[in-house]
N, C-alpha and C positions, 0 to 999 in steps of 0.2 A: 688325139682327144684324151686318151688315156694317160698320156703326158702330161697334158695340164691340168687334168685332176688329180695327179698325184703331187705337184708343185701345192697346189691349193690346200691340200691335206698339210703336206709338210710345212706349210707356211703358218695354219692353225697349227701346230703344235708346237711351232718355235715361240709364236707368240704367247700360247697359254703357258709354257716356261716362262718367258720374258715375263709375263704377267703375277705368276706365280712368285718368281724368284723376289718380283717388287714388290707382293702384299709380303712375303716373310722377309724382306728387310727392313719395311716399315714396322709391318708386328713388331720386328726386333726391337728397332728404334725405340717404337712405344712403350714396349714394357721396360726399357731400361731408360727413360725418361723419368726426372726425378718425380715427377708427380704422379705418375704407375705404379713408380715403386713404394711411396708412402699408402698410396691407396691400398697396395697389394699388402703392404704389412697390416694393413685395417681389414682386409678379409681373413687373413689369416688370426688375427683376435676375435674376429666374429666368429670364426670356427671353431678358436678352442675354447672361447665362453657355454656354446652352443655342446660342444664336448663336455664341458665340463658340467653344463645345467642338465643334462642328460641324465648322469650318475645321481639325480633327485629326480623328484614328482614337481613338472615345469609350472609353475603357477600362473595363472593367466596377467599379472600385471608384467611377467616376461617380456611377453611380446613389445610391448610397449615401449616400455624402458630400452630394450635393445635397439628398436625400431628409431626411437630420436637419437640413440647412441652413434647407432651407422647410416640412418639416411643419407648422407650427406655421400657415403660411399658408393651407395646404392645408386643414387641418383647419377656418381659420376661414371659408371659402369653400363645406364644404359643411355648417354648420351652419346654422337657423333664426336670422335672418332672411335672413341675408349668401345661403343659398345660392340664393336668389333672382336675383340679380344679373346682367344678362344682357348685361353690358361683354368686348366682342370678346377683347379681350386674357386677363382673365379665364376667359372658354370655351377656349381655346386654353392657357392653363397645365394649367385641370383637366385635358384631353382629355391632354395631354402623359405628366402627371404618372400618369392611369389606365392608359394605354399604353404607356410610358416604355421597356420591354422592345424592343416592335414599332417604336418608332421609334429605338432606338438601333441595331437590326441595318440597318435601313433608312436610317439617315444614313452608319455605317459603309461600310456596299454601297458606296452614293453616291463619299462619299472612296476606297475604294481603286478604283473606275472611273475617278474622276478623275485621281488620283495616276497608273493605270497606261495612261491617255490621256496624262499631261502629259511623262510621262518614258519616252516610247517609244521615244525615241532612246538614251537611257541605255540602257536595257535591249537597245535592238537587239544595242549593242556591248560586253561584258564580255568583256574578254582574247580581242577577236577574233571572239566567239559571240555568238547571239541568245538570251538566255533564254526556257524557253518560258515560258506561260501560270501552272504552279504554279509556277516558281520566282520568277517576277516576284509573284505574287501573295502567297509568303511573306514577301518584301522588305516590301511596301509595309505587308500587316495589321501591327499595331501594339500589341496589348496587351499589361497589364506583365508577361506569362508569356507566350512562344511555344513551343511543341514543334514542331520542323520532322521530320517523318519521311521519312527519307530513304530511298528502295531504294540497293540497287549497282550504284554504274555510272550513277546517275541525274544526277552534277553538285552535290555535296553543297557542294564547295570551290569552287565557281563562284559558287554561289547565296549564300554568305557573302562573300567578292570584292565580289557586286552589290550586298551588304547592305550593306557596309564606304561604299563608292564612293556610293552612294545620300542616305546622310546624312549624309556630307560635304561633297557637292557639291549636294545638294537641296535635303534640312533643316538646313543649316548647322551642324552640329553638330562641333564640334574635334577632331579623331585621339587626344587627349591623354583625351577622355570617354567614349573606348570602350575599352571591357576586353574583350579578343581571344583567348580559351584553346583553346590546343591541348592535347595529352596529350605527346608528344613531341617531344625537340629537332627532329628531322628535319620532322615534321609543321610542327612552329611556324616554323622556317626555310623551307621551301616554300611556304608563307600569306603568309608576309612577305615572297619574292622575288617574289609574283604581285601582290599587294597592295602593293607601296611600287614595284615595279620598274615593271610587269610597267603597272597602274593608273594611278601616280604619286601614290595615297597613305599620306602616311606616319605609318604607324600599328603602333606596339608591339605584339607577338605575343609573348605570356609562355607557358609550363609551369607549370602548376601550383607545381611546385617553385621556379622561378624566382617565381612572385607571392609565396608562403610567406616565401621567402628575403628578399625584398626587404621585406616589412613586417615581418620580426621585425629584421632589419638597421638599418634605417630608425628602427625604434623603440627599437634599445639600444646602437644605434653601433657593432657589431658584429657579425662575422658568426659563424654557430654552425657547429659542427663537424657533418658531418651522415656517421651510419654507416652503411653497407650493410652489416654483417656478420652479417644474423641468421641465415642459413643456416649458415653456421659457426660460430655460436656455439652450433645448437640441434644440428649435428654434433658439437663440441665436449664438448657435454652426456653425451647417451648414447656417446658413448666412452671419456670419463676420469670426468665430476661424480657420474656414478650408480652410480660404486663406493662414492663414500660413503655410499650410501643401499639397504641391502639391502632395503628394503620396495621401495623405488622400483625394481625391477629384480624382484619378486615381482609388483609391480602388471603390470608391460609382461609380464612370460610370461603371465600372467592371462589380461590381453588379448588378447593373439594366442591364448593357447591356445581361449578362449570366445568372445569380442566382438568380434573382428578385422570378422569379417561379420556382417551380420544377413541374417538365415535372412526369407525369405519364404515365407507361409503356403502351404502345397499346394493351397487351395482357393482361388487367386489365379489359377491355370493352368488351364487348360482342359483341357491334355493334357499326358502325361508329355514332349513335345517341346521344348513352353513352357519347361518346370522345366529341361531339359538343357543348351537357349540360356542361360537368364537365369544360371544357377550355369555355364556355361563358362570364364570368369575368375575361377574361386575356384579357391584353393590348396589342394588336398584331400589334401597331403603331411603326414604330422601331424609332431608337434613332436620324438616319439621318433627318426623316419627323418633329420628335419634334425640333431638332437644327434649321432646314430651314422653318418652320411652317411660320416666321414672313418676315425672312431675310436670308441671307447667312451670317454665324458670323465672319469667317476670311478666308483670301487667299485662306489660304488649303483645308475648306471646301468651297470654292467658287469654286474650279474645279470641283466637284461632284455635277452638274449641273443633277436636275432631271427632267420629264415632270410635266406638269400641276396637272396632277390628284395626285402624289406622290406629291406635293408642299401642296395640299390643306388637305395630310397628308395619310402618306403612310401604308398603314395597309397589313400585310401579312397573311398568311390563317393557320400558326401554331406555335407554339412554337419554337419546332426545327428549322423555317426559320427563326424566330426573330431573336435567336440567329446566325445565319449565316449570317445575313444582319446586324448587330451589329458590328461581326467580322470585315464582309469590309469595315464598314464605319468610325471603327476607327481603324484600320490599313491602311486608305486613299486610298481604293482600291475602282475604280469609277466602280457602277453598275447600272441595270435598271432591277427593277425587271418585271418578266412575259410579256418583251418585246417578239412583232410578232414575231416566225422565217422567216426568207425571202424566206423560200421554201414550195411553196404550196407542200399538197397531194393527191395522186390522189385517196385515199383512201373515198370515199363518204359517210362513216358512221362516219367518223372523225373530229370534231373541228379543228380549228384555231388554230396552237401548238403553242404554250406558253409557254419557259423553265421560269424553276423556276428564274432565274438568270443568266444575260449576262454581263460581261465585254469585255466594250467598247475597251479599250485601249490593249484587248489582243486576242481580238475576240475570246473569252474563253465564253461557255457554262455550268453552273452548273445546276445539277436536286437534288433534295434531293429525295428519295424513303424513303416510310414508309413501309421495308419492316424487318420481323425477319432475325433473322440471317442463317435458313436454309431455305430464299429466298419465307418464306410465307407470307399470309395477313389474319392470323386467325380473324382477331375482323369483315371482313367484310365476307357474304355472300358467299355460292360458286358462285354463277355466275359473283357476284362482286368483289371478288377475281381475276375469271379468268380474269376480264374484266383489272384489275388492272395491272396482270403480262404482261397482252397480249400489254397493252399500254405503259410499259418499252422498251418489246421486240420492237414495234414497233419504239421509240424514239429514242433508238440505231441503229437501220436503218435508222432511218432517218438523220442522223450523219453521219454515215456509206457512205452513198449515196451519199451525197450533201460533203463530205470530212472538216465536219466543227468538232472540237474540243468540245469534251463532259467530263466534269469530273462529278463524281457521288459520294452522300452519303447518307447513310442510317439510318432509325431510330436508330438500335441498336449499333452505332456506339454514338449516346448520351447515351441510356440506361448504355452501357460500360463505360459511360466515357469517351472516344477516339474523338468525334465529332468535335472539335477546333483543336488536335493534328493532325489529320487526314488531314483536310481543308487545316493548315497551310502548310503541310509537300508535299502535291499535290498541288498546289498552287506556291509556290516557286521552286518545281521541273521544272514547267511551268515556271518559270521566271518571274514571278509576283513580283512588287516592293513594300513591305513595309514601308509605310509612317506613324507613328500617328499621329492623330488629334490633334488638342490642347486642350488635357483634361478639362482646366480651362474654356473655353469660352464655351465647349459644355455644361458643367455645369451651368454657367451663359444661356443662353439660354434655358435649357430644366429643372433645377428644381429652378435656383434662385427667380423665377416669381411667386412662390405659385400657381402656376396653375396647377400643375401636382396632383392629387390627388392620383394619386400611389406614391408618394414621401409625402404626408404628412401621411399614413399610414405607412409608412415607418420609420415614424421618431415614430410614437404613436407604433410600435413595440419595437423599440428601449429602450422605456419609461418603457413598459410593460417589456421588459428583464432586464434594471436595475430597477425598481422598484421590481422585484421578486428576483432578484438578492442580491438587498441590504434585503429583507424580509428573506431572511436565513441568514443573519450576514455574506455573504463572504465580503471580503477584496480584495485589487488590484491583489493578489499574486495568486487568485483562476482564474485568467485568463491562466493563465501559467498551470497550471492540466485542465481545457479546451482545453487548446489547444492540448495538447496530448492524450485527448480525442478525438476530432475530430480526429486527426491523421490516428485514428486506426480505423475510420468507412472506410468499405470497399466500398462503394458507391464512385467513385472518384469523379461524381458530387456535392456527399453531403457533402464528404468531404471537399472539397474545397469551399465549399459555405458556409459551416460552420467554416474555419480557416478565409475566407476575412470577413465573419459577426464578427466578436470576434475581427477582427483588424480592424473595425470600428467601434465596440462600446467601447471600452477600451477607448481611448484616451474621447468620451462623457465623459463617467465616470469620467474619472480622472477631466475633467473640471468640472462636478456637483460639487463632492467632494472639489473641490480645491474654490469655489466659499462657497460652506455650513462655510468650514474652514476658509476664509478668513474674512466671515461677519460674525462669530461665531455664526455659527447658526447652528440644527440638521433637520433634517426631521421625516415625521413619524414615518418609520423604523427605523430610528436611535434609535428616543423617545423609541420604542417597545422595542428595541433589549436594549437600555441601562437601561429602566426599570430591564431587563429581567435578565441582570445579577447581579443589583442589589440583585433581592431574591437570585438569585445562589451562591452571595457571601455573604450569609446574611446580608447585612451590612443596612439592612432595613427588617422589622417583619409586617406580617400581620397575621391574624387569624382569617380564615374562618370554618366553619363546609361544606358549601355549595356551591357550583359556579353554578350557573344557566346560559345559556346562550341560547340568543333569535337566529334565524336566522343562525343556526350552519354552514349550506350551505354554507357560506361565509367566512369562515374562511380563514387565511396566515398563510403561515409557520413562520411568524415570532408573528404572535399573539397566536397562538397554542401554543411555546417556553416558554410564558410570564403567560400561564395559566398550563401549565404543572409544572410550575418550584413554581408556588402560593399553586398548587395543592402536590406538592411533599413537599412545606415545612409544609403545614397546614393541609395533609391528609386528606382534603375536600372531600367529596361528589361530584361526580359532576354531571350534566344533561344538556344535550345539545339536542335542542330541533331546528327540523329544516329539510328540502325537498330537497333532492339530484336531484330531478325532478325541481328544480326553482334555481339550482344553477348557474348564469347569471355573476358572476362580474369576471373573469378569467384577465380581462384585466385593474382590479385595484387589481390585486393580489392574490384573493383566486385560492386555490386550492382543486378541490371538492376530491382528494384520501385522502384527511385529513378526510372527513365525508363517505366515502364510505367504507372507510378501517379505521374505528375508533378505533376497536380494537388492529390493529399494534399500534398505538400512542400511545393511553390511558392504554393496557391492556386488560383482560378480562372486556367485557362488556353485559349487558342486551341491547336487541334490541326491543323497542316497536313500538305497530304504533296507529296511529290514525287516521283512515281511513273512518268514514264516515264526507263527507262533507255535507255543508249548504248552499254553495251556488251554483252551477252547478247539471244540474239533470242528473240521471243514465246514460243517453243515452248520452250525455256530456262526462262525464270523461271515458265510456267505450271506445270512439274512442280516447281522449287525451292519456288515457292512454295506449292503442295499439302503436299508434304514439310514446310514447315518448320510451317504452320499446322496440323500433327497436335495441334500443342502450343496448346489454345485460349488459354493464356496470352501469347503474341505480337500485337502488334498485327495488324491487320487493314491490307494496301494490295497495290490491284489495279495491279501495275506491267505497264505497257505498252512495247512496241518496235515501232519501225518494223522490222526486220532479221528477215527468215525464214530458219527452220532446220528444217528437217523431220526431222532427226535428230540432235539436240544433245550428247546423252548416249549413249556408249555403254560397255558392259560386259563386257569382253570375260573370259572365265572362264579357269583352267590347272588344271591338275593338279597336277603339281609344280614344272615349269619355269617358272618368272616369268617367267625371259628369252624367251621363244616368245611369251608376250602383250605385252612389253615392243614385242620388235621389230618386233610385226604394227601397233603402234600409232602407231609410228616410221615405217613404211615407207606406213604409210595419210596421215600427216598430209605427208611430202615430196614425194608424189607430189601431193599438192594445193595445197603451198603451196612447194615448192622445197627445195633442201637447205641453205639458208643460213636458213629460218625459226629463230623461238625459241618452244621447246618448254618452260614450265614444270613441272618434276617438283614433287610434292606427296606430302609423306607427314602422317604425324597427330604423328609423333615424330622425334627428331632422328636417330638411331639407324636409321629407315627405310631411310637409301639406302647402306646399308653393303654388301648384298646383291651392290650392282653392281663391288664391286672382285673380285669372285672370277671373274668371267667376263675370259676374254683379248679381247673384241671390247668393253669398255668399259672407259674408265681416270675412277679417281676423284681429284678434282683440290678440296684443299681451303688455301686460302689465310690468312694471319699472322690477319685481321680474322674470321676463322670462316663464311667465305663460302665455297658448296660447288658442284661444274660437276663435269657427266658429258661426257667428250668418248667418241662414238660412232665407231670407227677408220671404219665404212661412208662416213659419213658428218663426214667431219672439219670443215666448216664451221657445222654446224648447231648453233645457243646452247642449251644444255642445263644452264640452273639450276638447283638443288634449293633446295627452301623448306618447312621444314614450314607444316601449314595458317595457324597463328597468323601466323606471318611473313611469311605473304600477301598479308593483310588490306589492302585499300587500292589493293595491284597488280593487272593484269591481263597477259595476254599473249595473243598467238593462237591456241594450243590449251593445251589442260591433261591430264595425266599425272598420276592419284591412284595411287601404288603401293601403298599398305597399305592395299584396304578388307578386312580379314579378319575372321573372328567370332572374339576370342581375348584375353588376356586388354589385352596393350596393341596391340590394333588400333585400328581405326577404324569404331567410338566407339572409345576407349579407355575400357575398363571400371573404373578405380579412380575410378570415378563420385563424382558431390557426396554427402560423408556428412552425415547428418541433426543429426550431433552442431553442424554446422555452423549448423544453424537458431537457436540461441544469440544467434551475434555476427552472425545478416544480419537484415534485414525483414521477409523471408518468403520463405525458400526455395522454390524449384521443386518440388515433388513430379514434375513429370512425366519418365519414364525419361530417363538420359541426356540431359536438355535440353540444358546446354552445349554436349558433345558433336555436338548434332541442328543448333547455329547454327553451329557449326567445320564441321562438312560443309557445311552449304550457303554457307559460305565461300567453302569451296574449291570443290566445282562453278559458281561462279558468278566464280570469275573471267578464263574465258574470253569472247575476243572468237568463238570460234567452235564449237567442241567440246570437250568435256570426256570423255577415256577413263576409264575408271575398273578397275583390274587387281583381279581378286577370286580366289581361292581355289577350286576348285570345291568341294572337298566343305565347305569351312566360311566361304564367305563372310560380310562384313558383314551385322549386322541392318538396318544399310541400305540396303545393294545389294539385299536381299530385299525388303523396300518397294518399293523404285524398279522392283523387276522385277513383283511381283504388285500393287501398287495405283496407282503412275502406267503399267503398260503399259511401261515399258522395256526394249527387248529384249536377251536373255542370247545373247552368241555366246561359243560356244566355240575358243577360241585356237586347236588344230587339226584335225585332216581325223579324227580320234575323236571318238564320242561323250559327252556328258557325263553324272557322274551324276545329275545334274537330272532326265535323262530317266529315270533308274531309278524301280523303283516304289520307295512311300515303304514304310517300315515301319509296321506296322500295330500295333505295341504301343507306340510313344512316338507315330506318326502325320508328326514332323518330320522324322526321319532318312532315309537313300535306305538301300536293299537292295545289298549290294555284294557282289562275290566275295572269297571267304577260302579260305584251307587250312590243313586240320588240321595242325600240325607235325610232330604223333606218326603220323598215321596218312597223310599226305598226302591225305585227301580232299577236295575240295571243298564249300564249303558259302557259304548267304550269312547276312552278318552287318548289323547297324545301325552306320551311320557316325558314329551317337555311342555307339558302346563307346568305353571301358567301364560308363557310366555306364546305357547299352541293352545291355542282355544277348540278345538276343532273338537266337535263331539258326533258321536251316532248313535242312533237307539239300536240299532241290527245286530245286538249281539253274536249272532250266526257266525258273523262274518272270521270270528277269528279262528270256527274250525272249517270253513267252506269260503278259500278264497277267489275269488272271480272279478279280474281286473277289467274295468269296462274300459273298452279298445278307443272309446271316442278319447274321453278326457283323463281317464287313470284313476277314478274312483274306483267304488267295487258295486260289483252288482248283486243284486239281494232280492228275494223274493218279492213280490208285488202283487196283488189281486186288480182285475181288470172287470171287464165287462163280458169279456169271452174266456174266464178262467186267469190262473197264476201264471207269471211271467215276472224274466227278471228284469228290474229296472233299474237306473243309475243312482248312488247317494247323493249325487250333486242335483237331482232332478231339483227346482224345474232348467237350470240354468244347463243340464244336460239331459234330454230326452233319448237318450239310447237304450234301447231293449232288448230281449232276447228270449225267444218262446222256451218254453221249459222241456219241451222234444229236443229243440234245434239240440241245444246244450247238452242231453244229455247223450242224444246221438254224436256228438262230436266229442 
């Protein structure tokens, strides 16, 4: 037995020889097969390409290129019989070639360790400084898109400097093969005195404009005339061009009268407080009061004879009524708005009724309700609701009774779009007579004056639509695919506020254009764009290795075109270096989705940051940065400081007097820092520090170049610049002075916000509130080296001094030794408003009212209330002494609609 299992043993082993000795004379075979062997020479070039791409920073289009270079290899390596093949080299391309990903981040690592091992000394010394870890490390990474993100204050111009200095003296690379962009002369001349001087090298720092220039020049031996006059020529327009165009002068009242603003839906707001912030910067003065402000203009509008108080300029309490009182005043339908009804009632919890709109001439009654479509009032309160339905029901009675003529309409009759169609349709059914105004003289009267500051906005829209318009290269014909654009938005109000905007700014255009074309002359854009296809059409050569570019944040789509098309012909490098969080100039064109979304543009790209700053301390940038990331459309970077501040921000509140929070903020920062310090003033608008020439303890002091200084007589040494926030951008100082955060219409945000008509000519608009706005403030809070004051309004501060005080914790002090209304209780039928003291004119009583009348009607007689406050548990009014039948008790202010009480033991035992 033991016999035959050892034959059996030995038989398996002769065979696994025999076996053996045939798979390695095949293997033999195989690799010295001509077709092994050609293969075998192609792994072995794949290896030293792969060697050789190593000794760099491997770029992601590597892979690619190599990948169709050797497939073919690949593929024949792991097919039958080849994939057999168990040659070193061989295992080691496949291995490569399956992991190719893992080991390119992995060699990458390797090289920029290296790199940032080899050149520590470089980096030690940049204009004096050590760079830190990220800045050094944006230098060294290398692929053919970099986005550098940069905070404020973090050494943005530093880290370009090292980048500049790095591959000149490193990578051997020529100053002549890098293309160097700033945004501004000033900017571009400070890069090049730090970089050619400062460094020692010398390396060209172009503007935009200046590259533009220099390749259309370059290319036609000539230089082009270049116009800035599109503000004056679009001035020009609506003062003389649109008298020849009486439709065009029908269309803009239109506008204003209907479409100026768009109405946000009521069920957007939570509470009536919401609705009264967001609509605070709407002009609720209708078109009639502006026509008749001076005079009565013609005939027609001289029958629509208003009272006193409408003469002195008529303001109405919504949107929705604007437009309704629009309607009749230029279709010459005579009204009086929130005329007395003539029937008392005997209802004793009830006001003075007041319909929204009475015509005279047909003894016709109009009410508008702000109500949804299944007859609710979700944005207010339930007791404020009922109070709201119950005060229909009752108006309709009172109609009913007295047999006088009621027509009704309601919010969602605008939401729908139907709100004009509606009016007109019930209105005429009445026998209402349709007359229009005379479009031309209400116009002459209400914007030809330069007085209307919602029309010269209007026109700086305009500016911004074709000026972004011309930055993507369209032509007159891209109006016509607009417009059937529009067409097909299903919003009927936007639609149509979006076909009447497009057929008043088209014919602008065509007169820019025709004015550029007649005195042969181009524009920016034009420069940009006709640069731009110069490379496209090579008919002009450049040769870059490198495009560096400062301030990326700011970029247009037609300067992106121009660097795209340099970068596509010369396979450059490129590095764009720059703060999505400071991206402020939307209204000279940039567009921040160009650096948000830099990889749709560019390609694949490496995303760096460099996030600790130098000049704001921890506690600084932790609340800027909460603030600015409300907006989740902002990049994401956690910037750091070594500098503590425990109190960075402060807020100090006024009343009326600015100058009392001015000086406490003045007299806080000398006493910490001396009286020779410099105090940056900041407002949002140019117009901001006008305020200070009226006080005798400050003198305003404005110079040939438009440069603005407050000298303080207390204080006669101390540097007191003013700069609006935009004009900031860049600087710092050692404290900061915001003077305009107010809630109003050009505060701080400024409210003449980004219009959606805008979404057109950019990428993709922002939806979120005020965005721009929300990086101009954290602008300006952030370019202090040590505190930033910030002077607000008490009763209507900014919406974002209200942030900074309720959701980053920053504390509200009140400028002086009174208390502020903050501490008052809130109003309980808008919820936003504070409870203030008033008095009757007629009767001198006292009483408290909402600090957003008129727009909150809500009144009480319970004085009390504002030092004894007691929320009634049922509905959220308050509860106030009462007299009964069995002694005092408290009772609700919404009685009778809220009967909740409360004995005056219970309350005070509890």
């Amino acid at each position: 037995m033991i016999d035959i299992l050892w034959l059996i043993f030995l038989g398996a082993i002769i065979y696994q020889v025999i076996l053996t000795y045939s798979d390695r004379k095949k293997h033999k075979e195989l690799l010295q097969s001509e077709n092994v062997t050609d293969k075998i020479e192609r792994v072995d070039k794949f290896l030293k390409e792969i060697k050789n791409a190593k000794s760099n920073y491997i770029v992601y289009t590597f892979k690619s290129n190599i990948y169709s270079k050797f497939k073919d290899t690949y593929d024949f390596f792991t097919k039958k019989p080849y994939s057999k093949i168990k040659k070193e080299n061989i295992i080691e391309f496949k291995d490569i070639w399956e992991n190719i990903d893992t080991y390119i981040k992995q060699w990458n690592e390797e090289y920029v360790q290296n790199e940032l091992n080899k050149n520590s000394d470089l980096f030690d010394n940049i204009d004096g400084k050590s760079l830190d870890k990220q800045q050094r490390r944006a230098i060294v990474v290398d692929e053919m898109n970099n986005l550098i993100l940069a905070g404020a204050g973090s050494g943005k111009t530093l880290t370009i400097s090292g980048k500049v200095k790095y591959l000149v003296e490193r990578k051997d690379i020529s100053p002549q093969d890098i293309l160097l962009i700033s945004f501004t002369r000033k900017a571009a001349d400070e890069m090049y005195q730090r970089i050619s001087q400062k460094l020692n090298v010398e390396v060209d720092v172009k503007t935009f404009h200046k590259l533009g220039l220099d390749i259309i020049t370059k290319r036609n031996k000539q230089r082009p005339d270049i116009s800035q006059d599109m503000k004056r020529l679009i001035d020009n327009y609506f003062k003389h061009n649109i008298y020849n165009d009486k439709n065009m002068i029908t269309k803009v009242i239109i506008f204003f009268g209907y479409y100026l603003n768009i109405p946000k839906e009521w069920e957007e707001f939570e509470n009536l407080g919401e609705y009264h912030d967001y609509y605070r910067n709407i002009d609720f003065q209708t078109l009639r009061s502006k026509a008749q402000v001076e005079e009565n203009i013609d005939e027609g509008i001289n029958d629509l004879k208003i009272n006193k108080q409408t003469l002195q300029g008529e303001a109405v309490k919504s949107l929705e009524e604007v437009i309704i009182a629009n309607f009749l005043f230029l279709n010459g339908i005579n009204y009086i708005y929130e005329h007395p009804y003539p029937y008392n009632s005997s209802d004793p919890y009830r006001k003075r009724y007041e319909p929204d709109f009475y015509l005279p001439d047909y003894d016709i009654y109009l009410e508008h309700f702000g109500i949804s479509e299944d007859g609710r009032v979700p944005w207010l309160t339930k007791i404020e609701e009922e109070k709201y339905l119950e005060g229909i029901k009752w108006k309709r009675e009172m109609h009913k009774k007295n047999e006088t003529s009621l027509l009704e309409t309601y919010s969602y009759y605008n939401k729908n779009g139907v709100l004009l169609k509606k009016l007109e349709k019930m209105l005429k059914k009445q026998g209402v007579k349709f007359k229009e105004v005379n479009y031309e003289e209400v116009f002459n009267r209400v914007y030809d004056q330069q007085k209307d500051r919602y029309f010269e906005e209007f026109k700086k829209l305009v500016g911004s639509f074709i000026g972004l318009f011309k930055s993507n290269g369209y032509t007159l014909e891209k109006f016509t695919q607009f417009r059937k654009e529009a067409g097909s938005i299903s919003n009927t109000f936007l639609r149509e506020r979006s076909k009447l905007f497009l057929e008043i700014v088209e014919p602008v255009y065509e007169h820019y254009q025709e004015f550029l074309k007649n005195n042969k002359k181009i524009d920016f854009n034009d420069m940009i764009n006709f640069a731009t296809e110069i490379i496209e059409s090579n008919l002009y050569n450049v040769d870059y290795k490198y495009i560096i570019i400062d301030e990326y944040q700011d970029i247009s789509a037609s300067r992106y075109k121009l660097i795209k098309a340099i970068r596509d012909m010369t396979n450059a490098k490129v590095m764009c270096v720059g703060d999505d969080w400071q991206s402020i100039y939307r209204f000279a064109g940039s567009d921040i989705d160009l650096f948000t979304n830099f990889s749709k543009y560019f390609g694949y790209s490496e995303v760096l940051k460099i996030e600790k700053t130098y000049r704001n301390s921890q506690q600084l940038i932790n609340t800027a940065g909460k603030f600015i990331m409300k907006n989740e459309k902002q990049l994401m970077k956690d910037l750091r400081s070594d500098k503590q501040h425990s109190n960075p921000i402060r807020i100090f509140g006024y009343e009326r007097d600015i100058f009392t929070a001015l000086k406490k903020a003045i007299d806080e920062i000398v006493h910490l820092f001396g009286n020779d310090t410099k105090i940056l003033l900041l407002g949002r608008n140019n117009f901001d520090i006008e305020f200070i020439a009226s006080h005798e303890d400050f003198e305003l002091i404005k110079n040939s170049k438009g440069q603005v200084k407050v000298k303080y007589r207390q204080y006669p040494k101390l540097k007191l610049p003013f700069l609006t926030a935009h004009r900031s951008k860049g600087l710092e100082a050692d404290n900061v002075i915001i003077i305009n955060a107010a809630n109003k219409l050009l505060g701080f945000p400024n409210k003449i916000s980004d219009d959606p008509l805008l979404s057109l000519v950019l990428t993709d608009l922002d939806s979120f509130p005020f965005a721009e706005e929300r990086r101009l403030f954290y602008v300006a809070i952030t370019r202090t080296k040590n505190t930033t004051y910030i002077l607000a309004p008490d009763k209507k501060p900014s919406i974002f001094v209200d942030e900074l005080i309720k959701d980053e914790k920053v504390k509200y002090e009140f400028s002086t030794n009174e208390n502020s209304i903050q501490e008052n209780p809130n109003c309980p039928k808008c919820q936003k408003g504070y409870l203030i003291l008033r008095k009757n004119t007629k009767t001198n009583r006292a009483f408290l009212g909402c600090t957003n009348y008129p727009h909150c009607d809500l009144t009480i007689k319970n004085v009390e209330i504002l030092n004894d406050q007691i929320k009634c548990r049922s509905c959220g009014g308050y509860m106030v002494k009462r007299k009964g039948r069995y002694g005092e008790f408290y009772g609700c202010t919404n009685y009778p609609f809220c009967t909740q009480t409360v004995r005056i033991e219970s309350k005070r035992s509890s």
